[in-house]
C-alpha positions, -999 to 999 in steps of 0.1 A, spaced: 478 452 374 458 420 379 435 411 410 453 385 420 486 406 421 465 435 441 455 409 465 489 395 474 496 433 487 511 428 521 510 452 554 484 480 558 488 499 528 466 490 496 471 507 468 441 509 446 448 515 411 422 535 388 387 516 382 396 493 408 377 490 439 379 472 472 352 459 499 359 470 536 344 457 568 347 472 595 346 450 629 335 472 656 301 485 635 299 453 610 295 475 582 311 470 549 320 501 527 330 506 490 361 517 487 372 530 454 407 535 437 429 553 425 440 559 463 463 547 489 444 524 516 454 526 549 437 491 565 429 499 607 435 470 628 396 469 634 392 467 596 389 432 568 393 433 534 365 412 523 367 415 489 392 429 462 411 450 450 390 441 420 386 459 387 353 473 380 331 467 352 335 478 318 305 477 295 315 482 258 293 499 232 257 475 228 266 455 256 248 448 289 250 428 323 226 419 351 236 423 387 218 405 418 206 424 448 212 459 432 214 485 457 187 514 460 192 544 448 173 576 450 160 601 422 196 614 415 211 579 409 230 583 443 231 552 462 210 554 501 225 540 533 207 532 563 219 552 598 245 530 603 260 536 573 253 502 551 244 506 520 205 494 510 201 467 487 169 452 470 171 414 481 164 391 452 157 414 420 176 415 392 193 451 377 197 449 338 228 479 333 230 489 300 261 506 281 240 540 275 231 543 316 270 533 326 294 543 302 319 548 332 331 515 352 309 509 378 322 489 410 299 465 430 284 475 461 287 456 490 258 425 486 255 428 453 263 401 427 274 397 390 244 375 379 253 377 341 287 392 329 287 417 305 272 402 270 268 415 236 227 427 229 212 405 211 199 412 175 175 402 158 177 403 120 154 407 89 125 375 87 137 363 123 124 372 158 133 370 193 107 342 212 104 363 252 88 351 279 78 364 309 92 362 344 73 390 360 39 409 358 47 441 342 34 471 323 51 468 285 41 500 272 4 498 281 1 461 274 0 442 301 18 411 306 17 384 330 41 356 344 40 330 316 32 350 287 47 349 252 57 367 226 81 376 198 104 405 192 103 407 155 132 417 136 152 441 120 167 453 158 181 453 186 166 433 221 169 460 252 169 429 281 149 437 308 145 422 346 109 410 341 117 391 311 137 362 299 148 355 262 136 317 252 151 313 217 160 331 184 132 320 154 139 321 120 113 325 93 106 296 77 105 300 37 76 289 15 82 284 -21 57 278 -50 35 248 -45 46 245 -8 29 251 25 41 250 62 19 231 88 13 246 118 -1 237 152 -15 256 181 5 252 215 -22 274 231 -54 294 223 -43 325 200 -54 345 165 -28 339 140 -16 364 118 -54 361 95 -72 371 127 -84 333 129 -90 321 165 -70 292 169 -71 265 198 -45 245 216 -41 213 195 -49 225 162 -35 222 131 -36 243 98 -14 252 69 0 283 55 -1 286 20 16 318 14 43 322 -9 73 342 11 85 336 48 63 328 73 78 339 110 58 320 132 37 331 164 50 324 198 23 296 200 28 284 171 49 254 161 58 246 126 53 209 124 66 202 84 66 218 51 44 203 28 48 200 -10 23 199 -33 15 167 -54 17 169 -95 -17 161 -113 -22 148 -145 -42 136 -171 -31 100 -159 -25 101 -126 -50 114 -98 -44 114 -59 -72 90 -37 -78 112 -6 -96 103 29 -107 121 56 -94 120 89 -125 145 104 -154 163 92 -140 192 74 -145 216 42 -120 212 19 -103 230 -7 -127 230 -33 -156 242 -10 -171 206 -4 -180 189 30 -161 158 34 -171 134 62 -148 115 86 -136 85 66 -151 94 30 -127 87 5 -128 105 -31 -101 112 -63 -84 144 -70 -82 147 -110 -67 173 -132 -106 186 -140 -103 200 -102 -65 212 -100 -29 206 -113 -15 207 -85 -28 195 -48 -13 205 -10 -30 176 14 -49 193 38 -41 187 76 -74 165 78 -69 147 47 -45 116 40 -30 101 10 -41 66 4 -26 59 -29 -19 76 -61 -43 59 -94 -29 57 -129 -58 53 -150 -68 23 -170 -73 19 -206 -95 -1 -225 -88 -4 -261 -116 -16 -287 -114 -52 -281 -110 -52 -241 -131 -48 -213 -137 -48 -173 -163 -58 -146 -160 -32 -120 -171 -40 -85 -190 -17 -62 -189 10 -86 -199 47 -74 -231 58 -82 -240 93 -96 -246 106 -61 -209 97 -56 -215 65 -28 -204 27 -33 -227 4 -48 -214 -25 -25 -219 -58 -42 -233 -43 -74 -210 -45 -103 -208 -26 -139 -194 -32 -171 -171 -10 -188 -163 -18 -227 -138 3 -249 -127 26 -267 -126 44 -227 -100 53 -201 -109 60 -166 -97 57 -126 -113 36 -104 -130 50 -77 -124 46 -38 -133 12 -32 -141 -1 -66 -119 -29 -82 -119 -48 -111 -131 -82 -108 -109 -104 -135 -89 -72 -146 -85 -63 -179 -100 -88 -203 -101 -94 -241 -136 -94 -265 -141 -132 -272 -134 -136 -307 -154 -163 -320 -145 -182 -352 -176 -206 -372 -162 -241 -350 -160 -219 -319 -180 -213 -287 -184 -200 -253 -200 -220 -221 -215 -193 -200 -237 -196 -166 -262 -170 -154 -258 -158 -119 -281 -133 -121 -319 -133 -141 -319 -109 -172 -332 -104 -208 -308 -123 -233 -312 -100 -263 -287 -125 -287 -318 -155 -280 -346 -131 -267 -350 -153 -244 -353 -145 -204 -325 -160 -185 -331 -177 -153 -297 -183 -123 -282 -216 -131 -287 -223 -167 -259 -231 -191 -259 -224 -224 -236 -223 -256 -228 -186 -272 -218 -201 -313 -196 -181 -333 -183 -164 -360 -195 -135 -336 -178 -111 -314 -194 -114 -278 -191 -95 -245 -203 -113 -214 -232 -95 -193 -223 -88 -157 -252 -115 -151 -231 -142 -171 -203 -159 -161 -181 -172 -186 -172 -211 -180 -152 -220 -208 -144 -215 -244 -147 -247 -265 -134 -257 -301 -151 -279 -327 -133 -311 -325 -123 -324 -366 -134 -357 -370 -131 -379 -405 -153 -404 -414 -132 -433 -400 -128 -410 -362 -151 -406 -339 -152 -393 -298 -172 -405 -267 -195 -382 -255 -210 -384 -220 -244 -368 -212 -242 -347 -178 -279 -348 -166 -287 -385 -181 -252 -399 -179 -256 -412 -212 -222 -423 -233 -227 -420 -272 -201 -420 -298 -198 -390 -325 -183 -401 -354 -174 -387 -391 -185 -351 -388 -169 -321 -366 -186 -320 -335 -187 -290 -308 -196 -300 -273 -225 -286 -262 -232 -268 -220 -240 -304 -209 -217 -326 -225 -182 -338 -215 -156 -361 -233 -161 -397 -219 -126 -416 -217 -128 -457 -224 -110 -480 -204 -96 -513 -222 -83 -544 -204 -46 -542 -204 -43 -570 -229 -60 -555 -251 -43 -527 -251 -12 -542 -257 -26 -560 -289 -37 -532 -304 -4 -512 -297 13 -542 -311 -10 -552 -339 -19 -515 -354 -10 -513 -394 15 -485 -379 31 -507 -356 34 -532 -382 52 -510 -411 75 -494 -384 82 -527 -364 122 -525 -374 121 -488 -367 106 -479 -340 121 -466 -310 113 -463 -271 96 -430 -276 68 -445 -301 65 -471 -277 54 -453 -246 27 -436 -268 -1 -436 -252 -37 -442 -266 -60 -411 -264 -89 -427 -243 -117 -401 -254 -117 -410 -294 -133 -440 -308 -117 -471 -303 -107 -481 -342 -90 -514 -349 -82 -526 -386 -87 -567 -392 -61 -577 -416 -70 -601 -447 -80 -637 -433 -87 -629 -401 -118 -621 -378 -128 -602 -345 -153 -608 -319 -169 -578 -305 -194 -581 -272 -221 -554 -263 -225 -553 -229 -252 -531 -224 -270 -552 -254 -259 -585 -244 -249 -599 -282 -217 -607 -296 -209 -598 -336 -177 -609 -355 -163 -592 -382 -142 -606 -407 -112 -587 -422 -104 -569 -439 -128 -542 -421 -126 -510 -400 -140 -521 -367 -149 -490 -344 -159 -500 -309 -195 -483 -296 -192 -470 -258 -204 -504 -243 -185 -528 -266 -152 -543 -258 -127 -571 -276 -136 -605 -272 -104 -613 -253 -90 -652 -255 -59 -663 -239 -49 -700 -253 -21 -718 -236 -4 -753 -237 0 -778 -261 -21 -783 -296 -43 -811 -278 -53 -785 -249 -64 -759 -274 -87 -780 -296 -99 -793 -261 -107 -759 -249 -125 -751 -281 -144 -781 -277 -155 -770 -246 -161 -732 -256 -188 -745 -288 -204 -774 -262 -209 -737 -237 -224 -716 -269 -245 -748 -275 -257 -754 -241 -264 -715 -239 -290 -714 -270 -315 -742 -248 -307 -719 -219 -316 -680 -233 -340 -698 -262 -313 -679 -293 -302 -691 -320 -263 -701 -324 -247 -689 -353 -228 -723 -354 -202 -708 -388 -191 -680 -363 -174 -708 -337 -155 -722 -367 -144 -688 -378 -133 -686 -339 -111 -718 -346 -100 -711 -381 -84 -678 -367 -70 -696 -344 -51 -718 -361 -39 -691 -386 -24 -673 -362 -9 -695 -341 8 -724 -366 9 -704 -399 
């Protein structure tokens, strides 16, 4: 029979079934009284029920319940009343009633209050643990513990509850494997499970193969695995603080160092250290090599702005703050018509010359040779022997005088201080010699646009062939003196000698005039500059003329 149908009872009878009970209150004293079932209830008119018929409470086996305001009882278990007959409670505590004390039903006294219905104990299990904290100041088996404390109830068993403390959470170990730790951190001032003192904030990793249960203070932050070492690979490490690390040494806030497999194979970072990259190592076969920059010396510190030259057969990491300068570079091969330019930045002994080399000067490293520039050189550029026949030739230009000279006949290398000069022609005449070349000339009805748009390579000799019959003029400026040359020749123009250019126009009468007036000029120049005229050379000028322009 339900509550609810108990309490719709009507009239003064109340039949209270077994483990049922009913509250009472009487209206002439105010006291309330516990009456309990199975019985008949005869209600008075001075008489309430306040509470009930109501079943009492069961507790099955390993099960408990807490009850508010619990009432006093005395060395028997009996519950006291005062002289008035109402029963004594204890005003804000908490009674935790276990299955082994009540394994009867128990009704509720007047006052007192279910605070937690009846609940299965809890259990805590192999490798897991029961976090408690406490409520109360209390005596826990000669240890004793104050409001606030924690600590863990560590499994296999079973949690008796108890007024003065409150469970917080259920832990489970956390399981470290091979080449793992767990990272743990301090929540307050404690000895962990080695007997180290800890403090609130720090941080430090258990390395311990098996499961870990962690300490009531103790928070596990991750679960670290370890990195793989090998012969080509190596871990770059900083520091975060000033610690020892693994291998025994003192490492400094912000030093930064390698991890290789001469040390370990495998690497767990510590809490104070942090993984800044992981190195492959460089390779340098026996043609190849590196300029490092602020390489490590063998106390282990930089060398800022020192660098070092590494030259294979090798293979090697880089240090912490060391980098190569060009990266990997080849040997310069040098053939017999091959050459370097190099500069020196940086004064040394040059043991190829045996000469001592001084910042700023250029020079020429010849082949057939091998070479390896210093860290004191810098290479420029590599240069070639340009092939040159006995009818070519190249301008080339002095950098410290300035000078212009042609080369022509033999192969010629340019030397530290030499450049190719490019000549400029007049556009006319370079359109005559585009269109007057011997190659023009025996491809006239072939050619096509492409060999048209060629254009002339402005650094070699200026070459022009004079056909049979004809002549050129050729002017030195620099020398001030004209020279004709009468075909057939090679005619191969110096760097300050250009084409006499003439441009004739108009009828035949105009033309001789303008000759005229051209040999009266060379005539009137001789009394002038006090020279002779070579008189045949201005009828060669009119001859030519003629043949070309009426025959």
């Amino acid at each position: 029979m339900s509550s609810k149908n108990l309490s719709a009872q009507m009239g003064p009878i109340y039949r209270i079934p077994p483990y049922y009970y009913l509250h009472v209150l009487d209206q002439n004293t105010s006291v309330t009284r516990l009456e309990i079932g199975p019985k008949k209830f005869f209600k008075q008119d001075n008489e309430t029920i306040v509470f009930g018929p109501d079943q009492m409470i069961t507790l099955a086996p390993r099960h408990y319940c807490v009850v508010e305001n619990p009432v006093v009882k005395n060395e028997n278990g009996q519950a006291q009343f005062d002289k008035n007959g109402q029963v004594k409670l204890s005003y804000g505590s908490l009674d935790v009633r276990l299955e082994q004390d009540y394994k009867e039903p128990f009704p509720l006294y007047p006052g007192e209050v279910l605070n937690q219905a009846p609940t299965r104990l809890k259990y805590a299990g192999a490798n897991s643990a029961l976090r408690l904290k406490a409520v109360l100041d209390f005596d826990d088996n000669g240890e004793q513990r104050k409001a606030g404390d924690e600590w863990l109830f560590e499994g296999p068993g079973t949690y008796t509850p108890r007024k003065e403390v409150s469970v917080e959470e259920h832990i489970s170990a956390t399981v470290i494997g091979t080449n793992q730790a767990v990272k743990l951190t301090a929540k307050k001032e404690l000895i962990d499970r080695t007997g180290q003192r800890r403090v609130a904030g720090e941080s430090w990793l258990v390395k311990q193969v098996g499961a870990y249960l962690p300490l009531a203070y103790e928070m596990v932050v991750s679960t670290e695995n370890a990195y793989v070492v090998t012969d080509k690979r190596a871990l770059h490490l900083r520091a975060l603080k000033t610690f020892i690390d693994d291998f025994g040494q003192t490492r400094n806030n912000g030093d930064e160092w390698l991890i290789t497999k001469e040390q370990t194979e495998t690497h767990i970072l510590n809490v104070y250290e942090q993984l800044v990259a992981i190195i492959d190592m460089k390779t340098l076969n026996s043609r190849q090599y590196c300029v490092i920059l602020n390489p490590f010396s063998a106390d282990g510190k930089n060398q800022f702005g020192k660098r070092k030259l590494v030259v294979g057969e090798k293979s090697f990491f880089l240090q912490p703050n060391e980098q190569m300068e060009k990266g990997i570079q080849d040997v310069f091969i040098l053939c017999g018509d091959e050459g370097v330019v190099v500069k020196c930045i940086e004064s040394f002994q040059d043991e190829i010359d045996n000469v001592i080399r001084v910042p700023g000067e250029q020079w020429v490293v010849r082949g057939p040779r091998e070479y390896i520039p210093p860290v004191q050189v810098e290479v420029l550029q590599k240069r070639k022997a340009i092939p040159l026949d006995e009818n070519e030739g190249i301008y080339v230009r002095n950098l410290i005088t300035g000078r212009v000279r042609a080369v022509i006949g033999n192969p010629y290398m340019l030397t530290q201080d030499e450049e190719l000069w490019e000549k400029e022609l007049p556009v006319g005449i370079e359109e005559f010699l585009r269109r007057d070349s011997l190659f023009e000339k025996s491809t006239r009805t072939t050619a096509t646009s492409s060999s048209q748009t060629t254009k002339r390579e402005k650094s070699k000799v200026v070459t022009y062939r004079v056909p049979q019959n004809q002549a050129v003029q050729v002017y030195d400026y620099k020398a001030k003196s004209p020279r004709i040359i009468f075909g057939p020749e090679l005619v191969m123009l110096g760097p300050d000698e250009h084409f006499t250019y003439i441009n004739l126009s108009g009828s035949l009468i105009v033309s001789l005039l303008s000759l005229v007036f051209l040999s009266i000029l060379l005539v009137l120049r001789r009394f002038v500059t006090n020279k002779r005229i070579f008189f045949p050379s201005i009828f060669a000028l009119i001859l030519c003329f003629f043949l070309r322009r009426y025959i």
